[in-house]
C-alpha positions in Angstrom: 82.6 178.7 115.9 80.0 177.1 114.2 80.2 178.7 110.9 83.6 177.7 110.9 83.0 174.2 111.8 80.3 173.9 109.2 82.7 175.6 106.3 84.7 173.3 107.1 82.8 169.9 107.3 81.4 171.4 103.9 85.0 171.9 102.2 85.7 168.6 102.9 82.5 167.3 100.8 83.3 170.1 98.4 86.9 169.2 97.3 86.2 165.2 97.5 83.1 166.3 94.8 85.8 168.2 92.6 89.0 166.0 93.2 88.0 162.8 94.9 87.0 161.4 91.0 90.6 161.8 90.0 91.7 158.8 92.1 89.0 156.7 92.7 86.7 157.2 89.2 89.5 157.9 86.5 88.6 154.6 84.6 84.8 155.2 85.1 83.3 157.0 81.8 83.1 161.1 83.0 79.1 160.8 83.5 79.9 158.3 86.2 81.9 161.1 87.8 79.4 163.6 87.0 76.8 161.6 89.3 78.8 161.0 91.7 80.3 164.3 92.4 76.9 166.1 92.1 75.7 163.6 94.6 78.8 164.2 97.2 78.1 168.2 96.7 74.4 167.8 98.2 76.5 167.1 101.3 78.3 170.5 100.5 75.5 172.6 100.3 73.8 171.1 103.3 76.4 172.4 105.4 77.4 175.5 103.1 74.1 177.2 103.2 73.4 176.9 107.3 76.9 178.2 107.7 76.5 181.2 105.5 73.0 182.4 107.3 74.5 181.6 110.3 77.6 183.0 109.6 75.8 186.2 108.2 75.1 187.4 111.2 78.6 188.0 112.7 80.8 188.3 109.7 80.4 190.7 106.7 79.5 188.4 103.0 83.0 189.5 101.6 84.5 188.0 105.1 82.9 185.0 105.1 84.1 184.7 101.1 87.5 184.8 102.6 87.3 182.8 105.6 85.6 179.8 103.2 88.7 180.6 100.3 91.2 180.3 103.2 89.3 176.6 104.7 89.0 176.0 101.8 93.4 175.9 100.6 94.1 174.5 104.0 91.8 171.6 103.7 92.8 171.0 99.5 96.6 171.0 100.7 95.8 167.9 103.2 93.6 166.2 100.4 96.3 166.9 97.8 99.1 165.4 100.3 97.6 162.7 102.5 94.4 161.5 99.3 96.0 162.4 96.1 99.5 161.9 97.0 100.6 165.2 95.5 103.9 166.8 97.4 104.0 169.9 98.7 106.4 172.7 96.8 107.4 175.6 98.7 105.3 177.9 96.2 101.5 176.4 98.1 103.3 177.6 101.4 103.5 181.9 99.2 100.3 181.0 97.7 98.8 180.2 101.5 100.5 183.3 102.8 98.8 185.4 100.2 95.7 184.3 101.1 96.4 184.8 104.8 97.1 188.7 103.9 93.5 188.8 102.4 92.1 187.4 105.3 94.2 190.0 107.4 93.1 192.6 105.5 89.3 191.4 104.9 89.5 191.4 109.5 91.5 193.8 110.0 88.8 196.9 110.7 86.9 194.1 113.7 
């Protein structure tokens, strides 16, 4: 559990370091953004790395890949929706179910 908690804690740094500048910076010249992401992934990497050697020793690499790709959709869909105001289409609900398969078929043999 606390890979899991720690991917996730760490996609929440990551996707405000990609996305978060696309609200809050877009009148701010794109070094300004640069900076600022850069400094919000430290966060990201703080928690990424721990997870990953902690996570190495229960899951495969390629399944933690998959389990961070799948953390990683759920927490951009509640950034996109609730932060960025984007709606939801249907095709993000196929698109998440695709990536469910992976992670089916990335635990399946446990």
């Amino acid at each position: 559990m606390r890979t899991i908690a720690l991917l996730c804690c760490s996609n929440i740094f990551m996707t405000f370091a990609w996305y978060g500048h696309l609200k809050t910076l877009q009148s701010r010249p794109v070094y300004v953004a640069i900076l600022v992401s850069w400094g919000i992934a430290f966060f990201e990497y703080v928690l990424m790395v721990p997870a990953n050697r902690i996570g190495v020793h229960t899951f495969t690499v390629p399944q933690l890949k998959v389990m961070q790709e799948v953390i990683t959709m759920v927490v951009f869909a509640g950034f996109a929706l609730f932060y960025l105001d984007v709606p939801l289409k249907l095709d993000y609900l196929w698109a998440g179910l695709c990536l469910v398969g992976a992670a089916y078929f990335m635990f399946r043999a446990l």
